[in-house]
C-alpha positions as a Markdown table, in Angstrom:
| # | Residue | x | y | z |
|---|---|---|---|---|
| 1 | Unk | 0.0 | 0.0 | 0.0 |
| 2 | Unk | 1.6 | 3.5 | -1.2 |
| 3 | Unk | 1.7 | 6.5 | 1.5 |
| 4 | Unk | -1.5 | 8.0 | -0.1 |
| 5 | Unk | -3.3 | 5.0 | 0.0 |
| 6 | Unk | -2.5 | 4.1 | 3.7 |
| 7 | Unk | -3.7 | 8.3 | 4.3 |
| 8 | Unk | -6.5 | 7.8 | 2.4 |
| 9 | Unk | -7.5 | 4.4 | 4.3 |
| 10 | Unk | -6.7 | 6.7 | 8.3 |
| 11 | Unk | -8.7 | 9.4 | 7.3 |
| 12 | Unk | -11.2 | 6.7 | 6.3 |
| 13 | Unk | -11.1 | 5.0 | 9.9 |
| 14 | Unk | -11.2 | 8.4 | 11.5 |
| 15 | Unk | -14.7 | 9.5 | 9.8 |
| 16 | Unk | -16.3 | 6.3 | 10.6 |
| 17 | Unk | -14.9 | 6.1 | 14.1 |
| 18 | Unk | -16.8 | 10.2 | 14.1 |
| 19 | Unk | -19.9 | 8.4 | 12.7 |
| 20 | Unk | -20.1 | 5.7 | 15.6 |
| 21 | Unk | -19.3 | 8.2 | 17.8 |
| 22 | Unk | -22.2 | 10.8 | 17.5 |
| 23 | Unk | -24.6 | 7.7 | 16.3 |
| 24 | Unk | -24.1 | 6.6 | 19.9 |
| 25 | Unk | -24.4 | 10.1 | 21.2 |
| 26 | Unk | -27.8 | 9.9 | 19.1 |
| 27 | Unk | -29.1 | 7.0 | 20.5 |
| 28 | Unk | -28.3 | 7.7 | 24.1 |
| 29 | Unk | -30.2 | 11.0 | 23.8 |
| 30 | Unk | -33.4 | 9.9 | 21.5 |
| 31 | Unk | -36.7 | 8.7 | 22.7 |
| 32 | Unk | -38.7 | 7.9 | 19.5 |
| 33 | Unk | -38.3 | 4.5 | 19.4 |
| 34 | Unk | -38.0 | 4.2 | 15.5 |
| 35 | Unk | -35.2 | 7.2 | 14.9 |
| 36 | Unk | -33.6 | 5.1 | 17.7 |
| 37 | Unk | -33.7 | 2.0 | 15.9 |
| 38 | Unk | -33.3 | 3.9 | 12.2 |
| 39 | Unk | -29.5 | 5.5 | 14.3 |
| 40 | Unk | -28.9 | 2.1 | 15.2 |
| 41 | Unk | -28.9 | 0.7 | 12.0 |
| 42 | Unk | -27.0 | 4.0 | 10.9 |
| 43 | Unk | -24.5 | 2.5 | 13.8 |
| 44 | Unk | -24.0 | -0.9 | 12.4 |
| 45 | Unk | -23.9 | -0.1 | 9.2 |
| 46 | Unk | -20.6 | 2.5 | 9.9 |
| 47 | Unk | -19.1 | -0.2 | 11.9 |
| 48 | Unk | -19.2 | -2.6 | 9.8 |
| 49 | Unk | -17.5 | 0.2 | 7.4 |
| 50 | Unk | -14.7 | 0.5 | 10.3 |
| 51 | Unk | -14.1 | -2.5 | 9.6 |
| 52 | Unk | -13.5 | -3.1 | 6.4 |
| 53 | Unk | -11.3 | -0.6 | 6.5 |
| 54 | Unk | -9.2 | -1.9 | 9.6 |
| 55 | Unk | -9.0 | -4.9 | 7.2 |
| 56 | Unk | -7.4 | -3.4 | 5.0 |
| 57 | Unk | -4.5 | -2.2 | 6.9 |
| 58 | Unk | -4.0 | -6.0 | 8.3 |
């Protein structure tokens, strides 16, 4: 992996580590039980993203 592609692929985990941060902010604070469930899925769906990405650097 070149230099740009292993900045490319930090900057990548960093956003997506952001996302899964305020998602659980989101859900810690809501009270409508569907945009709970609707920032959940928003959760797993960026962690799973995280990951793929972590993959790639292993």
């Amino acid at each position: 992996m070149t230099g740009k592609e292993l900045n490319y692929v930090e900057d990548a985990l960093g956003h997506e580590k952001y996302f899964k941060t305020k998602c659980n902010e989101a859900i810690n604070q809501l009270t409508d039980p569907e945009l709970k469930t609707l920032v959940q899925q928003m959760l797993t769906k960026h962690e799973k993203i995280y990951s793929n990405f972590y993959g790639l650097l292993g």
